[in-house]
N, C-alpha and C positions, 0 to 999 in steps of 0.2 A: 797592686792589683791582686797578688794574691791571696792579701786580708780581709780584701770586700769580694771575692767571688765567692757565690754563695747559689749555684743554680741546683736544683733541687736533682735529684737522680743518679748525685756525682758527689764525689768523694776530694779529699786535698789530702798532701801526703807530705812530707820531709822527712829528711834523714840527716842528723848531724853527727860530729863527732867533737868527741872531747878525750882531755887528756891527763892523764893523774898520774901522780906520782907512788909508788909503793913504798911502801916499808924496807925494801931492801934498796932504793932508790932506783930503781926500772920506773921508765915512763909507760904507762898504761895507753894505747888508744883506744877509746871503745866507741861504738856507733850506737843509738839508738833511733830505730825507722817506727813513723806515728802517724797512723792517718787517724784523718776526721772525717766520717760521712754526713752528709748535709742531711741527710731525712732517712724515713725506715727503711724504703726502696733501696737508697742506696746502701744501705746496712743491709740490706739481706744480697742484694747482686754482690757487694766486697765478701761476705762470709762464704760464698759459692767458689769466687774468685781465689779467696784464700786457703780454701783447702786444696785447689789442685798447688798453687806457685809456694807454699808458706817452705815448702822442705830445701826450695830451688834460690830460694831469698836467704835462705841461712846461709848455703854453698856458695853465693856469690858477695854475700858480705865477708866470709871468712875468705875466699880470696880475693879480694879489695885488701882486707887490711893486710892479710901476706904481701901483696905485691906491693903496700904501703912501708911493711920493713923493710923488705928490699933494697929498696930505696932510700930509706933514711938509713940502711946500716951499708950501702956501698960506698965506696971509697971514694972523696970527694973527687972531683976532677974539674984543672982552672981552664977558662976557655983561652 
């Protein structure tokens, strides 16, 4: 449903993550967030939208992925 919604005014958006390996052999996770506005309208309401949220969107992807090491570097625990 989400690859045939297509109503005009509106926008679709996903956020994934993926994961690499470095050179020094640390695993990378990085996110990249991608939206698609359906028409001009909604291109111009997200460009409005996005200059107040865009600073507040960095701050909450950067802690997601903190609270992501967190978690992958605590100490495991068996139930």
């Amino acid at each position: 449903s989400f690859r045939r919604f297509d109503r005009p005014r509106f926008a679709k958006a996903a956020w994934n993550f993926s994961l690499a390996e470095s050179v020094s052999g640390e695993t990378w996770l990085k996110t990249e967030p991608r939206v698609f506005c359906l028409d001009a309208a909604a291109r111009r309401r997200f460009r409005a939208y996005w200059l107040v949220v865009r600073p507040f969107s960095g701050w909450t992807r950067r802690e997601a992925l903190r609270a992501i090491k967190r978690a992958a570097e605590a100490p495991a625990t068996l139930p």
